[in-house]
C-alpha positions, 0 to 999 in steps of 0.5 A, spaced: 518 456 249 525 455 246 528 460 241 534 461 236 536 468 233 540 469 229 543 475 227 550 479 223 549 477 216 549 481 210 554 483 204 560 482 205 567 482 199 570 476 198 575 475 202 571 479 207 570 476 215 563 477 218 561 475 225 555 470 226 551 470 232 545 465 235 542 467 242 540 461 245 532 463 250 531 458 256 538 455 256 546 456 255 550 452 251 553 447 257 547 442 255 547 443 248 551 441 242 551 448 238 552 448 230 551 452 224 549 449 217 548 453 210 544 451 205 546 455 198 541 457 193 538 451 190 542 447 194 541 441 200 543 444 207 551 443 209 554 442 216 559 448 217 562 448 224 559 444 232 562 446 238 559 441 245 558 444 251 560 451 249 567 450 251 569 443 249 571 440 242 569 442 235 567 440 230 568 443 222 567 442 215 574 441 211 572 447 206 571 452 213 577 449 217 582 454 218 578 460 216 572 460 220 572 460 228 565 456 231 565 460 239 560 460 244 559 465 251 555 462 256 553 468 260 549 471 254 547 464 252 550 465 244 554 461 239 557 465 234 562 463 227 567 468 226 567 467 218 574 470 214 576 470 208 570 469 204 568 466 198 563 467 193 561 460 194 559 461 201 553 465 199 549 462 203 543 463 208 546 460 215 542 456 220 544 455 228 542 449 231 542 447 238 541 440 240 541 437 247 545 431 249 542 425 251 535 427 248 533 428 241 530 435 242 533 439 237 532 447 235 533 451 229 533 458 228 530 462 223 537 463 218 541 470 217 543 470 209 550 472 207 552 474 200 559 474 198 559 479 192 564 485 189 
């Protein structure tokens, strides 16, 4: 069974930087088109930043280019977001999800929360 967790949020200031993890089980991202997602308060479920095959393009949102990092480290079969200069609107629960190329099967984790507050 294929599972995603993911892992670093928490309290961060504005302005701050926090680094997101998401370890892939029974995979790695080679196969796979990773991404993360936020859904704020009251609010629908946003794309953030993608990478495809682990290595290869990535994709980001334009209110997140130039400020977050989507990577992934195929030996531990992790995909992480290096967020900086955070904002408060970016509070937010944050979901990964992997998705395998050339089929429709898609996994989500369980999201990490992060509060962007002083």
């Amino acid at each position: 069974q294929v599972h995603l967790v993911e892992s670093g949020g928490g309290l961060v200031q504005p302005g701050g930087s926090l680094r997101l993890s998401c370890a892939a089980s029974e995979f790695t991202f080679n196969y796979y088109v990773g991404k993360w997602y936020r859904q704020a308060p009251g609010k629908e479920r946003e794309f953030v930043a993608g990478v495809v095959r682990g290595g290869g393009r990535t994709m980001y949102a334009d209110t997140v280019k130039g400020r977050f990092t989507i990577s992934t480290d195929n030996v531990r079969k992790t995909l992480y977001l290096q967020k900086n200069s955070l904002k408060v609107e970016e509070t937010a629960v944050y979901y990964c999800e992997a998705k395998a190329i050339g089929t429709n099967s898609e996994y989500w984790g369980q999201g990490t929360r992060i509060i962007v507050s002083s």
